[in-house]
C-alpha positions in Angstrom: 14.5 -12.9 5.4 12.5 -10.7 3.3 11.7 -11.3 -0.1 12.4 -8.2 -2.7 9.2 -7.9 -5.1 9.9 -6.9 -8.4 7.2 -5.6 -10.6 4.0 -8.3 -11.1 5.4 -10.9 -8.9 3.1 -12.8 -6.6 4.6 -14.8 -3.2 2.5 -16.9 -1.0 2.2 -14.8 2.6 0.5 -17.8 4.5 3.7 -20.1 2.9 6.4 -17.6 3.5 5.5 -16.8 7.2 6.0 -20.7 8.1 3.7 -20.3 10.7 -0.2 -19.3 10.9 -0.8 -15.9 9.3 -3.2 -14.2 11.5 -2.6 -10.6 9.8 0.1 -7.8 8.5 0.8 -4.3 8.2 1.6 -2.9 5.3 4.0 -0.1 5.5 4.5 2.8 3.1 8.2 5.1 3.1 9.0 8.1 1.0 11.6 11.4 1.2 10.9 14.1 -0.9 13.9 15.1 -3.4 15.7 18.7 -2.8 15.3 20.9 -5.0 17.5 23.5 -6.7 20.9 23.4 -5.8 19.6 21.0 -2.9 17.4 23.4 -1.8 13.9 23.8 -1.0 13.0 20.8 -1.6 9.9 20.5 0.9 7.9 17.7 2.3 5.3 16.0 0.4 2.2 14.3 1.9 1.2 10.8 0.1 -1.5 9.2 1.7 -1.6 5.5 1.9 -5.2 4.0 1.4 -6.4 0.3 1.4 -9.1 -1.1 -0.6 -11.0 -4.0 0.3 -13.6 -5.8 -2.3 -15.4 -8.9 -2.3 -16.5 -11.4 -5.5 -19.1 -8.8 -6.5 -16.3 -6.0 -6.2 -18.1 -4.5 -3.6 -15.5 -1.6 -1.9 -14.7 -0.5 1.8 -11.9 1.9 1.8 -9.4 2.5 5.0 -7.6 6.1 4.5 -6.8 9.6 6.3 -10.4 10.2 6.5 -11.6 6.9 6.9 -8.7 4.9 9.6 -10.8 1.6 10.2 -13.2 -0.3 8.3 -16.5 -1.0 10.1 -15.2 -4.5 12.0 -12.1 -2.8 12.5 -10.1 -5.2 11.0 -8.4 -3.3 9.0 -6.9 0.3 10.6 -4.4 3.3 8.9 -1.9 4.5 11.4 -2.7 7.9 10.6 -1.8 11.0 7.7 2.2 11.9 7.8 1.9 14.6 5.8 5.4 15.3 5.0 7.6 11.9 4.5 10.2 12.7 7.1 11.9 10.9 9.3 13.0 7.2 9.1 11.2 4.2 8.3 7.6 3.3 7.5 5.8 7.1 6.9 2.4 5.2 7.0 1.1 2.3 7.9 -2.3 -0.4 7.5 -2.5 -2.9 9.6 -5.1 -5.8 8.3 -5.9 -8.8 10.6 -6.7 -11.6 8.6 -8.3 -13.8 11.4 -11.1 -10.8 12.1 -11.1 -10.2 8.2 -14.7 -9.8 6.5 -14.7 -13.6 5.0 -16.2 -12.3 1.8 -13.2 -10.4 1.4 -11.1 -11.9 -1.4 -8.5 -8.4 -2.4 -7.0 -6.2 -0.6 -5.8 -3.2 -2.8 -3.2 -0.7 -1.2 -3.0 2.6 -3.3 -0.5 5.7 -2.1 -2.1 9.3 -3.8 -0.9 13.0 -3.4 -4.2 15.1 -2.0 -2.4 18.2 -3.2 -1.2 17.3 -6.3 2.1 17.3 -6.3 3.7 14.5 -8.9 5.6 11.9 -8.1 8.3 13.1 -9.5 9.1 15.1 -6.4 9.1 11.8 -4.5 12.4 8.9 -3.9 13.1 6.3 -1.6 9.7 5.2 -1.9 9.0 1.7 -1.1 6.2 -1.1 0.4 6.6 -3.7 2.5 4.7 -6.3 4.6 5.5 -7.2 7.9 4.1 -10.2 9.6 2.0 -10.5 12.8 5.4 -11.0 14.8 7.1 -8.0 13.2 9.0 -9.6 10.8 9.3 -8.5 7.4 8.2 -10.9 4.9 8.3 -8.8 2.0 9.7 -5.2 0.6 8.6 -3.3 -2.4 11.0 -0.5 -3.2 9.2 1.5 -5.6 12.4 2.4 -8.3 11.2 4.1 -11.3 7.3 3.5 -10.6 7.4 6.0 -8.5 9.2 8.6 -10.7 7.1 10.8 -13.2 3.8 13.2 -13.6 1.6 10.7 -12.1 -0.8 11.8 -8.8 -0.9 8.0 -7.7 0.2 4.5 -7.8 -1.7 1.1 -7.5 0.8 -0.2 -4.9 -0.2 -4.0 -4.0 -2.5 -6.8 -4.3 -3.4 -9.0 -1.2 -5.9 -11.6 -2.1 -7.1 -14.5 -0.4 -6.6 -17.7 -2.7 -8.6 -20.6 -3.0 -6.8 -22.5 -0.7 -7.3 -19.9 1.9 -4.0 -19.1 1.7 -2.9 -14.9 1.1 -1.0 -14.1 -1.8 0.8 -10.9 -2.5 1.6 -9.4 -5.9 3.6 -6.1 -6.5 2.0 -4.0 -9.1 3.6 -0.3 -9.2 1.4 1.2 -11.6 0.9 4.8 -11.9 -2.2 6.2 -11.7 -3.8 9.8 -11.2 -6.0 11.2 -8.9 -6.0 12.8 -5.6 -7.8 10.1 -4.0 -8.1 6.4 -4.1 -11.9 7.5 -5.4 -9.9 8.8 -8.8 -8.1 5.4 -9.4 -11.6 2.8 -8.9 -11.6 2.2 -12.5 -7.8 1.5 -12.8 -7.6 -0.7 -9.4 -11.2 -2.5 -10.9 -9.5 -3.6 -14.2 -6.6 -5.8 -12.3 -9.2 -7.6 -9.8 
C-alpha cells in the first residue's frame, strides 16, 4: 500500500519495496481549474523535469528538451502540454541499477514554460511507483501547488549511505520557466 507524503517527510524506497529496488518512475498529475462560471478554463502545460547531481553538485537534467540523460538511465515520457485526461500527465522513469554511481540526488521539479501560475492548477500530485508497478508512494500537492508561483521543487531521491534510496516530499514553490530558473533554490536543500 502506498504511503501518503506530507510536506518534508523522508521514507526509505529500498525498505518500503521489501524486495530489491532496481529503479521507479516518478509520475506527475494535474487538471487545470475552469474558469468563470466554469468556463474557459483551458489546459495548462507543466513540464516535469529531473535533476541529477553528484557530491560536487555537478547537474544532468532530464526534461521536454532533454528526455534521457547520457547513459539513459534516466528517461521523461514526454511534454503533455495540457493536463487532460486521467492519471499520471508526465512521467521519469530512473533505473537505479544503470544509475551514474556518483549520483547521490535526484531532484524532480514541475515549471510552467508559458507562465501561467499555479494558481490555475488542482489535483496536482507526485508519486513513485516501483519497478513492478506498484505504488510505493503518493504526493498530492494540496496548497503547494496553489498561488503566483511558476514552479515547485517537487521531490528529493537521494542515495543514502547505506546504499539504500530515500525519498523526501518537499513542495516548495519556486519561479521560473525552467528547471534552469530554480538551480539556486533546488542547490540550497542538497
Amino acid at each position: 500500500m502506498a504511503i501518503n507524503l506530507t510536506k518534508k517527510q523522508t521514507i526509505n524506497l529500498s525498505k518500503e519495496n521489501k524486495v530489491a529496488l532496481t529503479g521507479v518512475t516518478m509520475g506527475l498529475g494535474w487538471d487545470a481549474k475552469a474558469g468563470l462560471f466554469g468556463l474557459f478554463g483551458g489546459d495548462i502545460d507543466l513540464d516535469a523535469s529531473c535533476l541529477m547531481f553528484d557530491d560536487q553538485l555537478e547537474c544532468e537534467a532530464v526534461w521536454f528538451r532533454e528526455l534521457r540523460n547520457r547513459d539513459g538511465s534516466v528517461r521523461h515520457s514526454g511534454d503533455n502540454r495540457t493536463g487532460a485526461g486521467e492519471g499520471d500527465d508526465e512521467t521519469i522513469q530512473v533505473r537505479f541499477d544503470q544509475l551514474n554511481p556518483r549520483v547521490r540526488h535526484l531532484v524532480f521539479t514541475v515549471n510552467n514554460f508559458t507562465g501561467q501560475k499555479f494558481d490555475r492548477v488542482k489535483n496536482a500530485y507526485c508519486r513513485v511507483v516501483n519497478d513492478k508497478g506498484v505504488e510505493v508512494a503518493r504526493y498530492a500537492l494540496g496548497d503547494e501547488a496553489n498561488g503566483s508561483h511558476t514552479g515547485l521543487i517537487l521531490m528529493k531521491v537521494s542515495r543514502g549511505d547505506d546504499g539504500d534510496w530515500h525519498c523526501t516530499a518537499i513542495g516548495q514553490p519556486a519561479n521560473g520557466r525552467t528547471w534552469h530558473d530554480m538551480r539556486s533554490d533546488i542547490l540550497k536543500l542538497l
